[in-house]
N, C-alpha and C positions, 0 to 999 in steps of 0.2 A: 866800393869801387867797382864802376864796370865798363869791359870795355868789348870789342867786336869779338875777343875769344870767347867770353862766358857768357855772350848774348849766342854764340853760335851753339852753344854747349846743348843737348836734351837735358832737358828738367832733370830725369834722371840722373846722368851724367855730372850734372852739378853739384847734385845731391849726397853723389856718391864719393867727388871730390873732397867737399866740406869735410863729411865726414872723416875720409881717410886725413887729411890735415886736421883738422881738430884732435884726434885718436894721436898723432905724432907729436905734437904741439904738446896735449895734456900727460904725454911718458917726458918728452924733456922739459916741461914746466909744470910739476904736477902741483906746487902749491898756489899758482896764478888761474883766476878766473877762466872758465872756457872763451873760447872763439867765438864772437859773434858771426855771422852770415858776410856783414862788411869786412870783418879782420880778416876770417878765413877768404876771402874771395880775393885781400890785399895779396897775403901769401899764395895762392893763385897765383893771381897776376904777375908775382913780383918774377914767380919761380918761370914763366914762360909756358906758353902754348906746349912744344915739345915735352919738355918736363911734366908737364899736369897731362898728358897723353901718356907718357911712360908709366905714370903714376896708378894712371884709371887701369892699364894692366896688371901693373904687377903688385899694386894696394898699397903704395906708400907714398908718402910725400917727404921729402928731408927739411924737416922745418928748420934746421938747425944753420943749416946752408943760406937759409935764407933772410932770420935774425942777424946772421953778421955784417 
């Protein structure tokens, strides 16, 4: 999924989101596959521009918040 927030993102940035969601995602579902690029970017999106800016500071994403 993509939309004007993660097209505005630096590559970096993007990058560095995935990761920190994937890393959150795989502590509370450690026995389900990792996150593709399109899942992790779903959670992205879902969690909101703000939230994914709070996130790239302070290195976390609450995946859990956003399963429900």
């Amino acid at each position: 999924m993509t939309n004007n927030f993660l097209a505005e993102l630096e590559p970096s940035d993007l990058a560095r989101l995935r990761r920190i969601t994937r890393a959150a995602y795989a502590r509370a579902f450690p026995w389900r596959r990792p996150l593709t690029d399109r899942q992790a970017d779903t959670i992205i999106c879902d969690l909101g521009p703000e939230a994914a800016l709070d996130s790239l500071s302070a290195g976390r994403v609450d995946v859990m918040r956003t399963l429900q």
